[in-house]
Biopython code that builds the backbone (N, CA, C, O; Angstrom):
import numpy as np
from Bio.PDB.StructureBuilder import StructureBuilder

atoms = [
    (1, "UNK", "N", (-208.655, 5.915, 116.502)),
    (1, "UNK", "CA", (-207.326, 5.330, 116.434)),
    (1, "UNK", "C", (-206.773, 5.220, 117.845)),
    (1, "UNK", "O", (-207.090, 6.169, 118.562)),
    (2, "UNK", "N", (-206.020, 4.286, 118.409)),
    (2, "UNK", "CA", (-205.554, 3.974, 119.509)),
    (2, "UNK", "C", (-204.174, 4.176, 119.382)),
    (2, "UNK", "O", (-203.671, 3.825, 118.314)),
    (3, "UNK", "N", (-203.224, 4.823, 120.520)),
    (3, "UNK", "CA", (-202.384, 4.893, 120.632)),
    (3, "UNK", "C", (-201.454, 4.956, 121.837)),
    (3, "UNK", "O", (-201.848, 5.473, 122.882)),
    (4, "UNK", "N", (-200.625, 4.608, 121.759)),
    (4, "UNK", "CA", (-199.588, 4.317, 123.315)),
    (4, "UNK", "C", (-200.188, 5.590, 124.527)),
    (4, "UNK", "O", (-200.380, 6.756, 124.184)),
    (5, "UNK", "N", (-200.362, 5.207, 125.597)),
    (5, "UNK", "CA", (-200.557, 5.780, 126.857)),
    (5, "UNK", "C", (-199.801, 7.310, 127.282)),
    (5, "UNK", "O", (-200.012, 8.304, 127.977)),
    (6, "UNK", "N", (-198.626, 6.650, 126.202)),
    (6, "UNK", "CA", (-197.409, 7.529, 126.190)),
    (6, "UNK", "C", (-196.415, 7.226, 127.704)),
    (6, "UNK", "O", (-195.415, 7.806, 128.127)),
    (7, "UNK", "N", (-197.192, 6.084, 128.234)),
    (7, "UNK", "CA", (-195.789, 6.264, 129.968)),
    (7, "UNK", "C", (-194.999, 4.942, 130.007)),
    (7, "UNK", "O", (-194.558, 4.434, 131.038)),
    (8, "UNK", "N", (-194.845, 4.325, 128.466)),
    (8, "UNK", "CA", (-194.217, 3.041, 128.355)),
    (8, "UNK", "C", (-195.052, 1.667, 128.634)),
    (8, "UNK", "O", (-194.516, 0.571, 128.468)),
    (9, "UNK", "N", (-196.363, 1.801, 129.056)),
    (9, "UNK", "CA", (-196.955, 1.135, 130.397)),
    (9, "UNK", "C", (-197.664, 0.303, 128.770)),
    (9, "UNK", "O", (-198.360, -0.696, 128.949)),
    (10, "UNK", "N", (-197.510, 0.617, 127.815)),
    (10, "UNK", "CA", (-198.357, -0.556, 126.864)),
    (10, "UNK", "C", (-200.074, -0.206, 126.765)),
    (10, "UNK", "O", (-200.810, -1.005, 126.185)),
    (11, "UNK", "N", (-200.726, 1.297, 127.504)),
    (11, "UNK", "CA", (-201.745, 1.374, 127.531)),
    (11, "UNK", "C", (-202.365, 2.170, 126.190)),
    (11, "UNK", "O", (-201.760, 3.054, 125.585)),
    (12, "UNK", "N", (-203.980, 1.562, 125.786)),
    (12, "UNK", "CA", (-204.055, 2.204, 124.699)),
    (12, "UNK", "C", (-204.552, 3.765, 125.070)),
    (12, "UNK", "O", (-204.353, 4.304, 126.159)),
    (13, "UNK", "N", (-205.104, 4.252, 124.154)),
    (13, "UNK", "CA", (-205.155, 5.813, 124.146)),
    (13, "UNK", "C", (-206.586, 5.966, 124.761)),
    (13, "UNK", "O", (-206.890, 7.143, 124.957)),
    (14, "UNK", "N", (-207.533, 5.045, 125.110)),
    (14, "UNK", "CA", (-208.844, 4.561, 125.816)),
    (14, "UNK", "C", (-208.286, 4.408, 127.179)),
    (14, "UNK", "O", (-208.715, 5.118, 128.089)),
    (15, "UNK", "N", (-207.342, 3.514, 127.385)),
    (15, "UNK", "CA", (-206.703, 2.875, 128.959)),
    (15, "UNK", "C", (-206.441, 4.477, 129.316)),
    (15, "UNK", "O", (-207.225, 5.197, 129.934)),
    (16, "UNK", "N", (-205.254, 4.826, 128.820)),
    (16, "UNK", "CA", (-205.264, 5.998, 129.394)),
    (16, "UNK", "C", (-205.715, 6.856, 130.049)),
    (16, "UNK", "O", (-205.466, 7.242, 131.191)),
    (17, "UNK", "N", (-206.674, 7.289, 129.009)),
    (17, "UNK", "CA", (-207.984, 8.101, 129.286)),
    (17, "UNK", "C", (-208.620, 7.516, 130.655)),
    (17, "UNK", "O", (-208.886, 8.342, 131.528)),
    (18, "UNK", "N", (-208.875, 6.188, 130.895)),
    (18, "UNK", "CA", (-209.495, 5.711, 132.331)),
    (18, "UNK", "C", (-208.542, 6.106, 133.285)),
    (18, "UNK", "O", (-208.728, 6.905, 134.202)),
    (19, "UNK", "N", (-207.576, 5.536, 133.031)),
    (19, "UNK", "CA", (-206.556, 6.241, 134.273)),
    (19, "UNK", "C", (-206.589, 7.430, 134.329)),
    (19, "UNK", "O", (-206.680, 7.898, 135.464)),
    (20, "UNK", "N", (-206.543, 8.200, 133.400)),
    (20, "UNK", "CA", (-206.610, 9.794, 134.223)),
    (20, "UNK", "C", (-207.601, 10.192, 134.692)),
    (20, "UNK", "O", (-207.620, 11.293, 135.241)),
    (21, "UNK", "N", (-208.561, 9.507, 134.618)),
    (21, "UNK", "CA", (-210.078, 9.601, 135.290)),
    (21, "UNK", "C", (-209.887, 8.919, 136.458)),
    (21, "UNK", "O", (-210.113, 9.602, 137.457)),
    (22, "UNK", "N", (-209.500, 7.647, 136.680)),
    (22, "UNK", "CA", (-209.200, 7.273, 137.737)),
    (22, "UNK", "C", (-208.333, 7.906, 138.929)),
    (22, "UNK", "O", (-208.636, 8.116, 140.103)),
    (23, "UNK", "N", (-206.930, 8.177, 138.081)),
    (23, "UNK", "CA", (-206.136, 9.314, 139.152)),
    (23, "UNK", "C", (-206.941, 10.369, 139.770)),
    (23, "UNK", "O", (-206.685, 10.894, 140.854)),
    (24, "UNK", "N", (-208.076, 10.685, 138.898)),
    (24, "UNK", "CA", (-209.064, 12.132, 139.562)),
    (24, "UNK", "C", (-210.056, 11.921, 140.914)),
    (24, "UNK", "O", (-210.457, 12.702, 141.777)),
    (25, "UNK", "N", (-210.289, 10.210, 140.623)),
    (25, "UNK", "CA", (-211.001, 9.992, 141.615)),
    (25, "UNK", "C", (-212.829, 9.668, 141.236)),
    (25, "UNK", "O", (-213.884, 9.688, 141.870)),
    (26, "UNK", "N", (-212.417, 9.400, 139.919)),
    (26, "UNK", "CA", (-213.652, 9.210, 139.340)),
    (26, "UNK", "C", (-214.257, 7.725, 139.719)),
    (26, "UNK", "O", (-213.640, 6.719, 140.070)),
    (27, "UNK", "N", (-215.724, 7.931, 139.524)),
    (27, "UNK", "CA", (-215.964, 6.247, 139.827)),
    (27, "UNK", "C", (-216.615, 5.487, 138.771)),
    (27, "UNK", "O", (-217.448, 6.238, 138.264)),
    (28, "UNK", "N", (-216.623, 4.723, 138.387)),
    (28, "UNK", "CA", (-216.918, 3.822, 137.186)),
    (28, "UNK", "C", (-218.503, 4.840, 136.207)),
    (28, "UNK", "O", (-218.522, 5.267, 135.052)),
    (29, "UNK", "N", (-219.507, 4.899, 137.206)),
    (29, "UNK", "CA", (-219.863, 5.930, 136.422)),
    (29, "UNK", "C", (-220.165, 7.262, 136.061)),
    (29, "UNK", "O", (-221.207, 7.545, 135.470)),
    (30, "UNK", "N", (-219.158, 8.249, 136.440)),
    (30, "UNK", "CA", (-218.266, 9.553, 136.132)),
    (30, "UNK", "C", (-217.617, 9.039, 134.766)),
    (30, "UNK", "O", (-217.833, 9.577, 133.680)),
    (31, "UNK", "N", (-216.775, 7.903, 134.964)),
    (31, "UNK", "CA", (-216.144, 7.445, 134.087)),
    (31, "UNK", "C", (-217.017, 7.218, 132.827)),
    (31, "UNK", "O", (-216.480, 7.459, 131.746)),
    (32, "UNK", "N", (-218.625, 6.674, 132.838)),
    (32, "UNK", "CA", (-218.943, 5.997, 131.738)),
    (32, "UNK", "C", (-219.577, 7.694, 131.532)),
    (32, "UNK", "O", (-219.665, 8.094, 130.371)),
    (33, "UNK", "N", (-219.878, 8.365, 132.339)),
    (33, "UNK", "CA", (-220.226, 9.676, 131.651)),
    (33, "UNK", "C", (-219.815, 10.846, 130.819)),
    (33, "UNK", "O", (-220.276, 11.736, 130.105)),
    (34, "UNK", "N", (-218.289, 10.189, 131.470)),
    (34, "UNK", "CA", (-217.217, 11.355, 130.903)),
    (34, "UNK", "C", (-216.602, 10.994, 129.346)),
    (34, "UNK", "O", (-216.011, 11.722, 128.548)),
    (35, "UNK", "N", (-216.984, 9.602, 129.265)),
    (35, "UNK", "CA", (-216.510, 8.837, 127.879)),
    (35, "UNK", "C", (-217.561, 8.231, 126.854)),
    (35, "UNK", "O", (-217.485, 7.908, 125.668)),
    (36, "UNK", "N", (-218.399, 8.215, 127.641)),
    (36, "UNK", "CA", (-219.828, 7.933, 126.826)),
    (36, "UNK", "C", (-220.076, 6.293, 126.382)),
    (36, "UNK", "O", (-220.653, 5.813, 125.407)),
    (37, "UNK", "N", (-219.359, 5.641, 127.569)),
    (37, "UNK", "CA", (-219.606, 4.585, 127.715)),
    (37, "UNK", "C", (-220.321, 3.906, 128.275)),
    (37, "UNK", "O", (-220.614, 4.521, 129.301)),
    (38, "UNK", "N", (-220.796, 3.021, 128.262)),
    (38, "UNK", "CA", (-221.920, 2.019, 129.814)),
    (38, "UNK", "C", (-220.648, 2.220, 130.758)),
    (38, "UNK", "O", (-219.446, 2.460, 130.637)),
    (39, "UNK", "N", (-221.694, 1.961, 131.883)),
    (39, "UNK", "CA", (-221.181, 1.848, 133.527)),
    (39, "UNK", "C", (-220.351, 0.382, 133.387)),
    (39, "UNK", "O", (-219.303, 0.355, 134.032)),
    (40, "UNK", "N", (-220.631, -0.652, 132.744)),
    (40, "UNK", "CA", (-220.205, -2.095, 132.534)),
    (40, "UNK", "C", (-219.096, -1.806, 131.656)),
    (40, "UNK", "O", (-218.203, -2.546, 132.067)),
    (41, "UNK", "N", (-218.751, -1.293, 130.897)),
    (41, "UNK", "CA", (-217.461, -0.760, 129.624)),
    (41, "UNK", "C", (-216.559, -0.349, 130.616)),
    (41, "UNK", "O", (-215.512, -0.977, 130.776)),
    (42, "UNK", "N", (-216.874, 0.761, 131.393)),
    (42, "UNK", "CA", (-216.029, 1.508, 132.573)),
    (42, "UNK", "C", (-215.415, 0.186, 133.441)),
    (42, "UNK", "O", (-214.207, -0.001, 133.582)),
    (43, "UNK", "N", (-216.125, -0.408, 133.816)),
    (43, "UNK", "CA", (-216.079, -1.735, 134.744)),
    (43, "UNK", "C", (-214.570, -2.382, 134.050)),
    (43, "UNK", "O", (-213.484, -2.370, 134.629)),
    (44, "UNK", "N", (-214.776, -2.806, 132.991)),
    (44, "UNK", "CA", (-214.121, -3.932, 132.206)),
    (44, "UNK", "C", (-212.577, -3.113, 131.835)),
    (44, "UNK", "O", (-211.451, -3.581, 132.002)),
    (45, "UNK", "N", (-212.864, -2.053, 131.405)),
    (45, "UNK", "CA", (-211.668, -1.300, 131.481)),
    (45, "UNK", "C", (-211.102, -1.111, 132.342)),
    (45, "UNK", "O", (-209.927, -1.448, 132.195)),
    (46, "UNK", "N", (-211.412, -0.555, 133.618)),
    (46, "UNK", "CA", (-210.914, -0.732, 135.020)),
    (46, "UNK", "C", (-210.337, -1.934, 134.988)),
    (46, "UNK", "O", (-209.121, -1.742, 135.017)),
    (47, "UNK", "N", (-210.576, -3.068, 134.944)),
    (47, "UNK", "CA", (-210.053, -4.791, 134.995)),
    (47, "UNK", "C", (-209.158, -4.882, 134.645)),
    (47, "UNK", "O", (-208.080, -5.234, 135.124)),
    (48, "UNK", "N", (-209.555, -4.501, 133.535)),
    (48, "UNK", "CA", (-208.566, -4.814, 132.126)),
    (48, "UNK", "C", (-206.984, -4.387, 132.575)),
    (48, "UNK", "O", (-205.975, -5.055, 132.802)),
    (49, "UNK", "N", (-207.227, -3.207, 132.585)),
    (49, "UNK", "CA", (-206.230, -2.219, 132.655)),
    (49, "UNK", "C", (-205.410, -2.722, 134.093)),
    (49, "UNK", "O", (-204.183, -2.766, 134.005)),
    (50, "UNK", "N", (-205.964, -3.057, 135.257)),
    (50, "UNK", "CA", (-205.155, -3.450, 136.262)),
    (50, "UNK", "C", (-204.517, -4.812, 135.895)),
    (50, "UNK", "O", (-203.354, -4.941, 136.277)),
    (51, "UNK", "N", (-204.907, -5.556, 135.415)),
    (51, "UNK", "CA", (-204.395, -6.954, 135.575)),
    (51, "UNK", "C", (-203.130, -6.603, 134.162)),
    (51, "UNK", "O", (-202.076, -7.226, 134.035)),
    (52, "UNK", "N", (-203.576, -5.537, 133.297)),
    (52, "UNK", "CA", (-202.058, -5.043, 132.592)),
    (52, "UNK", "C", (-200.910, -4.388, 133.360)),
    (52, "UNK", "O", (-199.753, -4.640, 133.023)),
    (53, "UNK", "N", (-201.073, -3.870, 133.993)),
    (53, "UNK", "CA", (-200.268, -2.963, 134.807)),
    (53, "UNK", "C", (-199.768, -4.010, 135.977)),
    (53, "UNK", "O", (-198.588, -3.806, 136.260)),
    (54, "UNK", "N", (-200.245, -4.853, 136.566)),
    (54, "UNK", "CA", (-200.155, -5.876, 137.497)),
    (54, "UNK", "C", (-200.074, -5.092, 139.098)),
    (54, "UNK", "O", (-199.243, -5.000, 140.003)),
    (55, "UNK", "N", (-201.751, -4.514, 138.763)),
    (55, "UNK", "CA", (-202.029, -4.124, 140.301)),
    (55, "UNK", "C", (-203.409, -4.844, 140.508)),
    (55, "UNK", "O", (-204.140, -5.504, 139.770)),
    (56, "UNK", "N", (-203.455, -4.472, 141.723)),
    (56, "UNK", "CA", (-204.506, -5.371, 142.460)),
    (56, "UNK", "C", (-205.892, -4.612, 143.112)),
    (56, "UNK", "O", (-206.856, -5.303, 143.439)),
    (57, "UNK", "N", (-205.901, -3.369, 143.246)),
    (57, "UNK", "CA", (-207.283, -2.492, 143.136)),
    (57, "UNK", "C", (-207.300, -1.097, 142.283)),
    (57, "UNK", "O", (-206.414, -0.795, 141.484)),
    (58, "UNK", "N", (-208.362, -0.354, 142.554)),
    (58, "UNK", "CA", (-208.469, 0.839, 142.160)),
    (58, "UNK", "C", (-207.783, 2.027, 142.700)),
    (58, "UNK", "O", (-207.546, 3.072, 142.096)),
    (59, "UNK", "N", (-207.318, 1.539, 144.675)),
    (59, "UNK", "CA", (-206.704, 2.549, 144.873)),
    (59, "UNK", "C", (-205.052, 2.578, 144.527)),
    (59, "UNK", "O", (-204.529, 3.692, 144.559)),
    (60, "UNK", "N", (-204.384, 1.673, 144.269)),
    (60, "UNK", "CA", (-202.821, 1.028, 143.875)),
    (60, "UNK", "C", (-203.532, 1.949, 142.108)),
    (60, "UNK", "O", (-202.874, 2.989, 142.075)),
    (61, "UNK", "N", (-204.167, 1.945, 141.261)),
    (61, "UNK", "CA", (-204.438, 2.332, 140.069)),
    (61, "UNK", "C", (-204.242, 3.884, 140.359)),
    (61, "UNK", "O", (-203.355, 4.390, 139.672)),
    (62, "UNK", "N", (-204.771, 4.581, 141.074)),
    (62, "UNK", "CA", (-205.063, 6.151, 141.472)),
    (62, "UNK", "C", (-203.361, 6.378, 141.872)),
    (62, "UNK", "O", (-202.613, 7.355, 141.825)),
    (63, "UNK", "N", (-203.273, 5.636, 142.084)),
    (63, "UNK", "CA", (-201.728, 5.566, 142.565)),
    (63, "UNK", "C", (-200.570, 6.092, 141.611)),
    (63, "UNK", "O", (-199.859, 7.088, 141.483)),
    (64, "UNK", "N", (-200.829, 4.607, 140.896)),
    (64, "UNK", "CA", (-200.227, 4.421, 139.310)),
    (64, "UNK", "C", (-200.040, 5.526, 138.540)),
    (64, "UNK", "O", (-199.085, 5.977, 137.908)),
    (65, "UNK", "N", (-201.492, 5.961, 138.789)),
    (65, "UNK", "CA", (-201.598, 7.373, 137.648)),
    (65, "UNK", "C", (-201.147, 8.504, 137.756)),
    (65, "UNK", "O", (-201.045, 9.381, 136.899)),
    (66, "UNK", "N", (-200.751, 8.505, 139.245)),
    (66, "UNK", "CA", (-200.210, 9.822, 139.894)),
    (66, "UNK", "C", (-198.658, 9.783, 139.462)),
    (66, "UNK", "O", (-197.978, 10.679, 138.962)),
    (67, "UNK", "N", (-198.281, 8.345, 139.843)),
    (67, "UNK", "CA", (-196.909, 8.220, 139.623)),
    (67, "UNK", "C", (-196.414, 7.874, 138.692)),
    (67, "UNK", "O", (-195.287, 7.395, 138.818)),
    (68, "UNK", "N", (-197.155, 7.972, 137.034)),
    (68, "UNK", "CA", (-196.831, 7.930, 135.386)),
    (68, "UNK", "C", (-197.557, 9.911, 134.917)),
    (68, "UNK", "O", (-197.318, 10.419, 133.822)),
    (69, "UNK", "N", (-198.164, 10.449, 135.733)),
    (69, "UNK", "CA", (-198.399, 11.875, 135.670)),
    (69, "UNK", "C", (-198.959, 11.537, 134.320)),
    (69, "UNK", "O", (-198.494, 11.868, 133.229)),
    (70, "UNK", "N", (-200.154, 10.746, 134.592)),
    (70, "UNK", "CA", (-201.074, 10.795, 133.817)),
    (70, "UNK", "C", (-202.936, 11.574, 133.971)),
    (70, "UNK", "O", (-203.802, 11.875, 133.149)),
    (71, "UNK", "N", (-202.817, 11.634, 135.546)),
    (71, "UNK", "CA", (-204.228, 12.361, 135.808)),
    (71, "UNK", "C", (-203.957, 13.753, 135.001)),
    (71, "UNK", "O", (-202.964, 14.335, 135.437)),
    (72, "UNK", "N", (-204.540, 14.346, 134.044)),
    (72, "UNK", "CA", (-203.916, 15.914, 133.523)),
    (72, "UNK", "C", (-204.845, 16.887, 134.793)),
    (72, "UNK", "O", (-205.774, 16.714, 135.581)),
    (73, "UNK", "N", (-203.923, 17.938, 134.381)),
    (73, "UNK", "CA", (-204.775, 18.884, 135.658)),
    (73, "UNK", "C", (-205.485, 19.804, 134.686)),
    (73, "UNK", "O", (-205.262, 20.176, 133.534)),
    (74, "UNK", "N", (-206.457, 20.034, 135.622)),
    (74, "UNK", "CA", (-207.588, 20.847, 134.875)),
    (74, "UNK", "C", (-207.619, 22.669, 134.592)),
    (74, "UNK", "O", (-208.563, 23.185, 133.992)),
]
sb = StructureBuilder()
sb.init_structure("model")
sb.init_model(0)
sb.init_chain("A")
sb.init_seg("    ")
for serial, (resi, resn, name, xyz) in enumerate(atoms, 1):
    if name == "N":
        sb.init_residue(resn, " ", resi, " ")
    sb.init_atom(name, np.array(xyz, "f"), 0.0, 1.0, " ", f" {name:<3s}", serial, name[0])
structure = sb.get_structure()
C-alpha cells in the first residue's frame, strides 16, 4: 500500500523511502540493495521523484531530504 511521504511533498511511501536513502548518501545501487529493486528501478525513481519535487540533481535531492527531515537516523 502506498502512502503520503508524510512532508506534504505528494511523495508515495516508495518516493520516500528513496529520499531517505538519498539524504544518507546512498547511490542508486545501495539504493536497489536496500529495497530490493534493480539498479534501473533506483534510477527511474531518482527521476521521477526530482522532476516531482522540481529539482534538478541528486545533490539539491540530499538537500531536500535534509530539509523535509526525512533521512531517519539510524
Amino acid at each position: 500500500m502506498r502512502s503520503s511521504g508524510g512532508s506534504g511533498s505528494g511523495l508515495s511511501g516508495r518516493e520516500a523511502e528513496v529520499v531517505n536513502l538519498v539524504g544518507r548518501g546512498a547511490t542508486n545501487a545501495e539504493i536497489s540493495r536496500a529495497l530490493y529493486i534493480s539498479g534501473g528501478t533506483a534510477r527511474n525513481h531518482v527521476s521521477k521523484i526530482l522532476r516531482k519535487v522540481g529539482l534538478r540533481d541528486r545533490p539539491q535531492l540530499a538537500i531536500y531530504a535534509v530539509e523535509h527531515g526525512l533521512p531517519e537516523r539510524r
